[in-house]
C-alpha positions in Angstrom: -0.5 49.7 37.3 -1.7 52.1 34.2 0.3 54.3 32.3 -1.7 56.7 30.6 -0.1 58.9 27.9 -2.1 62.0 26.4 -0.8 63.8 23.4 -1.4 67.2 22.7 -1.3 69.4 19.5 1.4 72.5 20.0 -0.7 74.6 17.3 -4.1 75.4 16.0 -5.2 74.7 12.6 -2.9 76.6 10.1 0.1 76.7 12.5 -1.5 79.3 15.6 0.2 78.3 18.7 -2.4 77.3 21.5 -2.3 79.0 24.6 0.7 78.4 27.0 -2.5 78.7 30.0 -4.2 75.4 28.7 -1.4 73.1 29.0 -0.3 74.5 32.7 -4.0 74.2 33.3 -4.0 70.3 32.2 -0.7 69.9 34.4 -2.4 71.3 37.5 -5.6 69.1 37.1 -3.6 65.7 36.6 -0.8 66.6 39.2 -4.2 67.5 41.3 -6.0 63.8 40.6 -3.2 61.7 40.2 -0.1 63.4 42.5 2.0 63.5 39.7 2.6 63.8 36.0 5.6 63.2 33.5 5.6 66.0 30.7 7.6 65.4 27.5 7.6 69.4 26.5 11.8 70.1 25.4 11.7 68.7 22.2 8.2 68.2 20.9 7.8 65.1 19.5 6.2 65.1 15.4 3.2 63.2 14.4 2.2 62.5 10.8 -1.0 61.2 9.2 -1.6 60.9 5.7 -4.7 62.6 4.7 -5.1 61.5 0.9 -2.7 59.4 -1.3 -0.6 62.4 -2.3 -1.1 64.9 1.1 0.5 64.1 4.7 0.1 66.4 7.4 3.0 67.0 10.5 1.5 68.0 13.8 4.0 69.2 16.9 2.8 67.5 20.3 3.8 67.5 23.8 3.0 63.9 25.6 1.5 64.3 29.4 1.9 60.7 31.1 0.5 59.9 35.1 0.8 56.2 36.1 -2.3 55.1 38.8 -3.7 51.6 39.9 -7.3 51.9 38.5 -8.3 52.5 34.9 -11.3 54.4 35.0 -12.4 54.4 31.4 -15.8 57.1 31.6 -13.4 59.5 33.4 -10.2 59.4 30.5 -13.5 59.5 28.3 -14.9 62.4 29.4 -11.5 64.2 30.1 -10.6 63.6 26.7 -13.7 65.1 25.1 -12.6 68.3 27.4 -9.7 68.6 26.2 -10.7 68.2 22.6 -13.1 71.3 23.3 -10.3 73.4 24.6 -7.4 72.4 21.9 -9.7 72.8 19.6 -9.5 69.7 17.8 -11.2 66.5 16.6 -9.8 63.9 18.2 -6.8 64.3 21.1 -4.7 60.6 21.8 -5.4 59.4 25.3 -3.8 56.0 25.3 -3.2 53.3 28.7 -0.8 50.8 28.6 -0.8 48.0 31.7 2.6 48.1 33.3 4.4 46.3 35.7 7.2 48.8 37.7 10.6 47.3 38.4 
């Protein structure tokens, strides 16, 4: 079994929030494909990069997980790359971890 976490920015560049549409759109398609999802949205969770020696930037994300018994690894590819396009960003965290439930 395959847990598969994808973290998505709250905001735009320079703090615009991202339409509310996009992330009940990704809900539908996963809960579609997968029959399910787990969605981390109550208290979005902070992620920080340093982008020089003296400059760190904060980014707000919500974290999307669905669990299924086959990793495809073109499909999460080419999902992610979607939803790049649509948040509008560079690169969008789409992680799988191998677990075993209990």
């Amino acid at each position: 079994m395959h847990l598969i976490q994808i973290l998505l920015p709250l905001f735009y560049y320079e703090r615009q929030p991202l339409p509310s549409e996009e992330y009940r759109r990704v809900r539908e398609e996963l809960t579609t494909r997968f029959g399910g999802l787990a969605a981390y949205t109550r208290a979005p969770a902070e992620g920080l990069s340093k982008e020089g020696p003296h400059e760190t930037t904060r980014d707000e994300i919500v974290v999307y997980e669905v669990m299924t018994d086959e990793l495809d690894k073109e499909w999460w590819g080419a999902y992610r790359e979607t939803l790049e396009a649509r948040f509008h960003q560079e690169n969008i965290v789409v992680r799988a971890s191998l677990i075993q439930t209990l």
